[in-house]
Every structure is written in C-alpha cells, then in structure tokens.
TORKOL-4160 file (C-alpha; in steps of 0.2 Angstrom, whole numbers, padded with zeros to 4 digits, m for minus):
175
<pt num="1" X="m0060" Y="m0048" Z="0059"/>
<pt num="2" X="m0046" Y="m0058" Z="0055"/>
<pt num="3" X="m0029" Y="m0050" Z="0055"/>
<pt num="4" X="m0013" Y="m0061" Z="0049"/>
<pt num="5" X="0003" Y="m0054" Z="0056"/>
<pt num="6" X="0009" Y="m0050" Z="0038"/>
<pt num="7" X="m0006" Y="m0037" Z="0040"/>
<pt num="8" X="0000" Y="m0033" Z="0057"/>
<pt num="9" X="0017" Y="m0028" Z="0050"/>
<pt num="10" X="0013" Y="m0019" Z="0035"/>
<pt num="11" X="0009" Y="0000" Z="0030"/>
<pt num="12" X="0003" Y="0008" Z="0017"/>
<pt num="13" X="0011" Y="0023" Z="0010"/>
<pt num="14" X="0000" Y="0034" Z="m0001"/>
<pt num="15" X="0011" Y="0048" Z="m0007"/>
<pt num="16" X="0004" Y="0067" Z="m0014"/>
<pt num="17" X="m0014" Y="0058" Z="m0015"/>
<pt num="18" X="m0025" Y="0068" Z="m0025"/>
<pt num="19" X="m0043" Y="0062" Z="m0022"/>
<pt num="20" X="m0053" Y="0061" Z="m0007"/>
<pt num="21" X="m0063" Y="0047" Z="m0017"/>
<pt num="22" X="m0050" Y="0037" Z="m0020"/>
<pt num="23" X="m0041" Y="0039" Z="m0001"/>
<pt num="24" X="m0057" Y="0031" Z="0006"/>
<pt num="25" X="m0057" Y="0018" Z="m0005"/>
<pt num="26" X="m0038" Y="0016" Z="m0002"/>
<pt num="27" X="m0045" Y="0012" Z="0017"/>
<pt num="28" X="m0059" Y="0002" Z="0012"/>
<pt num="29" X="m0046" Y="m0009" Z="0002"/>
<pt num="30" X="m0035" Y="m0011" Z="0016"/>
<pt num="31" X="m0049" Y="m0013" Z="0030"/>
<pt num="32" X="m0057" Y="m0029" Z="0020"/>
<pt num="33" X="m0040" Y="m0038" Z="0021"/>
<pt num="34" X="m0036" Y="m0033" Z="0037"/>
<pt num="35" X="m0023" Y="m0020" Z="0037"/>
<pt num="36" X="m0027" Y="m0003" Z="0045"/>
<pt num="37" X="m0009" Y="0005" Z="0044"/>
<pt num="38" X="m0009" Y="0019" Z="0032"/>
<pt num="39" X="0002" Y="0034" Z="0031"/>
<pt num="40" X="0001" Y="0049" Z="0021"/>
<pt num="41" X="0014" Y="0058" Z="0010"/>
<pt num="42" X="0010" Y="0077" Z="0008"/>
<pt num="43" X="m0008" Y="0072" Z="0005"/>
<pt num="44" X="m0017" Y="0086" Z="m0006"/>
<pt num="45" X="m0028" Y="0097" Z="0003"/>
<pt num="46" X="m0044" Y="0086" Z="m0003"/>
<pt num="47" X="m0034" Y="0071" Z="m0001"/>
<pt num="48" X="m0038" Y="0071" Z="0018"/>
<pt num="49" X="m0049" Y="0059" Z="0029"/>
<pt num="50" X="m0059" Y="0071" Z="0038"/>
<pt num="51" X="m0065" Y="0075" Z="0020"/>
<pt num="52" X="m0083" Y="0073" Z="0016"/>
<pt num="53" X="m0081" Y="0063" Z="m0001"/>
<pt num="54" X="m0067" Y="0050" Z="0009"/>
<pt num="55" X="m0077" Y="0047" Z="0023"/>
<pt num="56" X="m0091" Y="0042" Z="0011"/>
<pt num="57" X="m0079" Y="0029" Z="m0001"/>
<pt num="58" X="m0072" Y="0023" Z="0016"/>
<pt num="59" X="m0087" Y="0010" Z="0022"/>
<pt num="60" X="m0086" Y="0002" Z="0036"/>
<pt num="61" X="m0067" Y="0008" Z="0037"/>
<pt num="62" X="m0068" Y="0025" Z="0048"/>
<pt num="63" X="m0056" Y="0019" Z="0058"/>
<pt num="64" X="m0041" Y="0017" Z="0046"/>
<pt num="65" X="m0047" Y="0034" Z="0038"/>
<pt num="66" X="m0043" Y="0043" Z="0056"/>
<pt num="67" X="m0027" Y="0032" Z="0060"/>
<pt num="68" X="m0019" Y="0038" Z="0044"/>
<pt num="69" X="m0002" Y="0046" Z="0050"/>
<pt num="70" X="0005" Y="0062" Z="0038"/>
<pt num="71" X="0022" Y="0065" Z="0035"/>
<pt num="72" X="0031" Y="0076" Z="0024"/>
<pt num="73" X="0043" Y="0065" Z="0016"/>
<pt num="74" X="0045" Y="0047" Z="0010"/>
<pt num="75" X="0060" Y="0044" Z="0019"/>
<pt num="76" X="0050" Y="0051" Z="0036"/>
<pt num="77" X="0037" Y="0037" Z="0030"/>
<pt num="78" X="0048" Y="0025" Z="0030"/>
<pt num="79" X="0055" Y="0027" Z="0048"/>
<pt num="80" X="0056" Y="0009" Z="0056"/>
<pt num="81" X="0053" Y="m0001" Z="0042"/>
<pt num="82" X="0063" Y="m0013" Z="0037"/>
<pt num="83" X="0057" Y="m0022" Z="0019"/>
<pt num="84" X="0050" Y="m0007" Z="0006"/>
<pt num="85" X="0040" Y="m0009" Z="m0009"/>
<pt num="86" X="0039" Y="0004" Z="m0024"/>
<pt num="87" X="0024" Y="0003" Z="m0033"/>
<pt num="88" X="0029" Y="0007" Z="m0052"/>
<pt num="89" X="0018" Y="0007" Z="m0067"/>
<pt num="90" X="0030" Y="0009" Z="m0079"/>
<pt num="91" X="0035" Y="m0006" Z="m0089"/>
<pt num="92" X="0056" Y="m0009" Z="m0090"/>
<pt num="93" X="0061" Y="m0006" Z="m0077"/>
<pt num="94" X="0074" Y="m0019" Z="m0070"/>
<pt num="95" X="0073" Y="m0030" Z="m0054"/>
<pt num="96" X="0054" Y="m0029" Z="m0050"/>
<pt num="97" X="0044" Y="m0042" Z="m0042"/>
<pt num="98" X="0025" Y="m0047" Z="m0044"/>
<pt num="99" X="0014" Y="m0043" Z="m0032"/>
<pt num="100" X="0014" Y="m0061" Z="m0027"/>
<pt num="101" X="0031" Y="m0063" Z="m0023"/>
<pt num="102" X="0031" Y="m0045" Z="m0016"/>
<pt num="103" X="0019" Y="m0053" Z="m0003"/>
<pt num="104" X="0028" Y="m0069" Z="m0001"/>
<pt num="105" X="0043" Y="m0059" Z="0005"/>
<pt num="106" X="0031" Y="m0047" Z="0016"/>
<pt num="107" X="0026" Y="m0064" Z="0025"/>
<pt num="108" X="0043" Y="m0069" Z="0026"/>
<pt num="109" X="0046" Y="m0051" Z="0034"/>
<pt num="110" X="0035" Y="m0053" Z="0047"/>
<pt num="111" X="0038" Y="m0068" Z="0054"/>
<pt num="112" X="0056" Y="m0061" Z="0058"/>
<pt num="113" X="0047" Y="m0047" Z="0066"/>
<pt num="114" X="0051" Y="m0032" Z="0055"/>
<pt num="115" X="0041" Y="m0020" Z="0047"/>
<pt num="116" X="0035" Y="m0019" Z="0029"/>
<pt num="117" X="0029" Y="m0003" Z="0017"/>
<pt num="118" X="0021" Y="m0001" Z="0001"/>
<pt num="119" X="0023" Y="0014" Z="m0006"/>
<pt num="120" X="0010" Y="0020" Z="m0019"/>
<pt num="121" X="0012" Y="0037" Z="m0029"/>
<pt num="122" X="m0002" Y="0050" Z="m0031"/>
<pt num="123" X="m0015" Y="0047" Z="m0047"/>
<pt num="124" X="m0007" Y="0060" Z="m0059"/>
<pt num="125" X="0012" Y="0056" Z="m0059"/>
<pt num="126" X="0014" Y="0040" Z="m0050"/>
<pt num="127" X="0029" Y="0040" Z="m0039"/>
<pt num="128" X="0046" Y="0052" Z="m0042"/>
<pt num="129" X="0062" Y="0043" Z="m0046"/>
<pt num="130" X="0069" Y="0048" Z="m0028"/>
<pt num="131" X="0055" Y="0042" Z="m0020"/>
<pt num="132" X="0058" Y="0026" Z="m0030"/>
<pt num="133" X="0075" Y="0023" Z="m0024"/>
<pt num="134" X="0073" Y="0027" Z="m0007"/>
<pt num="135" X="0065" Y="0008" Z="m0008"/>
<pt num="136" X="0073" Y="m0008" Z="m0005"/>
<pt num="137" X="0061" Y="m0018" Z="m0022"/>
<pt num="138" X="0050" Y="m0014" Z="m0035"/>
<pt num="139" X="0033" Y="m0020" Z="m0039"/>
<pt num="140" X="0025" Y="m0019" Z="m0053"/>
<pt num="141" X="0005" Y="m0026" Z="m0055"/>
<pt num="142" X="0004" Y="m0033" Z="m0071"/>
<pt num="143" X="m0009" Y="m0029" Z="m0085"/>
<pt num="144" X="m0016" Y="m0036" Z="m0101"/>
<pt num="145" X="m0023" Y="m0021" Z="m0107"/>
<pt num="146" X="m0011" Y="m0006" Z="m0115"/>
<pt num="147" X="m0019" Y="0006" Z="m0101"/>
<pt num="148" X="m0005" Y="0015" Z="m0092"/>
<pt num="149" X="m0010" Y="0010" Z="m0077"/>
<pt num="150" X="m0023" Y="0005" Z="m0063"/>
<pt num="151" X="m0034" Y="0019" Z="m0052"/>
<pt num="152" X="m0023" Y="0022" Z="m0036"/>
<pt num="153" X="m0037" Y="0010" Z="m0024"/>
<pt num="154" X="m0039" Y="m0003" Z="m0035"/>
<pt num="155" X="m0015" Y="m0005" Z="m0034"/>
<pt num="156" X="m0019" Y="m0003" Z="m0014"/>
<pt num="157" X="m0032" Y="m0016" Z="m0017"/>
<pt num="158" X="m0023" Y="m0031" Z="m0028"/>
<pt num="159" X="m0008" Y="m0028" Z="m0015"/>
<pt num="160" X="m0019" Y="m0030" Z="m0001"/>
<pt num="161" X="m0027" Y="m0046" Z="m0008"/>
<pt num="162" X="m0010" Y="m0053" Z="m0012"/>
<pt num="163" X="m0002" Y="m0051" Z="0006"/>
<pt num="164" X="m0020" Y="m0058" Z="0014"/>
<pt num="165" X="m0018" Y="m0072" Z="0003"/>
<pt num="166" X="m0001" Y="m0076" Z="0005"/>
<pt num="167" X="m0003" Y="m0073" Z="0024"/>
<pt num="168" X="m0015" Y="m0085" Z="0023"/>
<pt num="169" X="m0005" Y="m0099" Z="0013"/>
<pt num="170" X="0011" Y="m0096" Z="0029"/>
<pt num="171" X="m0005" Y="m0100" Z="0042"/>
<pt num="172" X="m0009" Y="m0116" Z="0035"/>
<pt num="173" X="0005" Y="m0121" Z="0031"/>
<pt num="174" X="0012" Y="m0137" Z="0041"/>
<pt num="175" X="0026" Y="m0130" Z="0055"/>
C-alpha cells in the first residue's frame, strides 16, 4: 500500500457518530487512501467497531476499525496536533477553505513534521459551534445540489481523496 507522509500525519476525528454503517465506511474511505488514524469523539453505543454492521461496511479495513482511539472530548482529540480542520456544511460562514486547499496545507503540514486533524460532526447535527472553534480552519465540501449536506463517509471520503492527491502532486514535484 502506498502511504504518503501527509496520510502519515493526519487523523480523522469523527465526533458523536451515530451509525455503525457509516463508521465502517468512514474506515473504508480512509484505508483506500492510505490513512488508518481515526479517533472517535463520544461515539454512540452503535457507532462502535466491534459492531456487527461496521465490521461489514469496513472491507478490507479491519485494521483502522480496531486502531480507532475514543476520547470524550474534542479538545482530548486534538491532543498533539498542530494544523485542525472543521468540517461544516453550512453555507456562510466566513474564512473556510476547499477541500483542496485544505489538503495543500495538510501537505504543507507534514512536511514540517507536525500533525493534522479533520474533524467531522455526527450524521444528525453536524458539528457544535465549540467544537468548531476549538479548530484552527474551516472546510467546507462544496455542492451543486440544494441538499443540506453529504452522508458523513462519503465528507471522510472527498477529504481523503483531496489529501492523497495533493500528497501525490508534493511527491512528484521537482525538489
């Protein structure tokens, strides 16, 4: 498997997951672009990877399901890392990046050696406004559809892609 440092260097932070569905494909996502750090905020009591229905979403990605650290708070999450992401559907809100750019800067990140986090908010609610501000930028996955947002996997997903390619672009590039 090919793993990048910017994968190396970055968590995923899934906060009050609901679904055991969709935390196996959260691992699944990560896994096929190479990053295996995830972390769970006060996961539900479904929302677990021992759970029957994750284990089954989480193909080929076992692995990322049972390295999946549990913390009670976002702040705990975010112990050690020095470049944070909020994921936010909502649309005005000031100073967010694309997900592109949010890569770019993870690449940038990592080459320094420091640690990166995404954090994500549960399928319901999204993220809470302290949990927003607890991070250093904002990202925001843009849509053409009036849909009030993505599932939950699918956001773990584009991120993913975005920091695999951009991790991929700083590889090849000339020195």
């Amino acid at each position: 498997m090919l793993v990048l440092p910017v994968a190396r260097a970055t968590t995923m932070v899934v906060v009050h997951p609901h679904y055991p569905e969709n935390l196996g494909a959260i691992a699944r996502a990560m896994k096929t672009m190479g990053i295996t750090g995830l972390i769970l905020v006060k996961p539900s009591r479904l929302a677990v990877p021992e759970h029957e229905m994750a284990r089954k979403m989480a193909v080929k990605s076992l692995d990322v399901l049972d390295g999946a650290v549990r913390c009670r708070t976002v702040e705990e999450a975010l112990g050690g890392v020095s470049l944070s992401f909020a994921t936010t559907s909502r649309r005005g809100v000031s100073g967010v990046v694309s997900p592109r750019r949010a890569a770019q800067m993870s690449v940038e990140a990592a080459r320094t050696g420091k640690r990166v986090a995404f954090v994500f908010g549960n399928e319901k609610t999204g993220l809470a406004a302290e949990d927003v501000s607890l991070c250093a930028e904002r990202v925001r996955i843009p849509m053409a559809a009036d849909q009030p947002s993505i599932n939950l996997a699918q956001a773990v997903q584009i991120m993913a892609y975005e920091l695999f390619i951009a991790g991929l672009a700083a590889r090849d590039a000339p020195a």
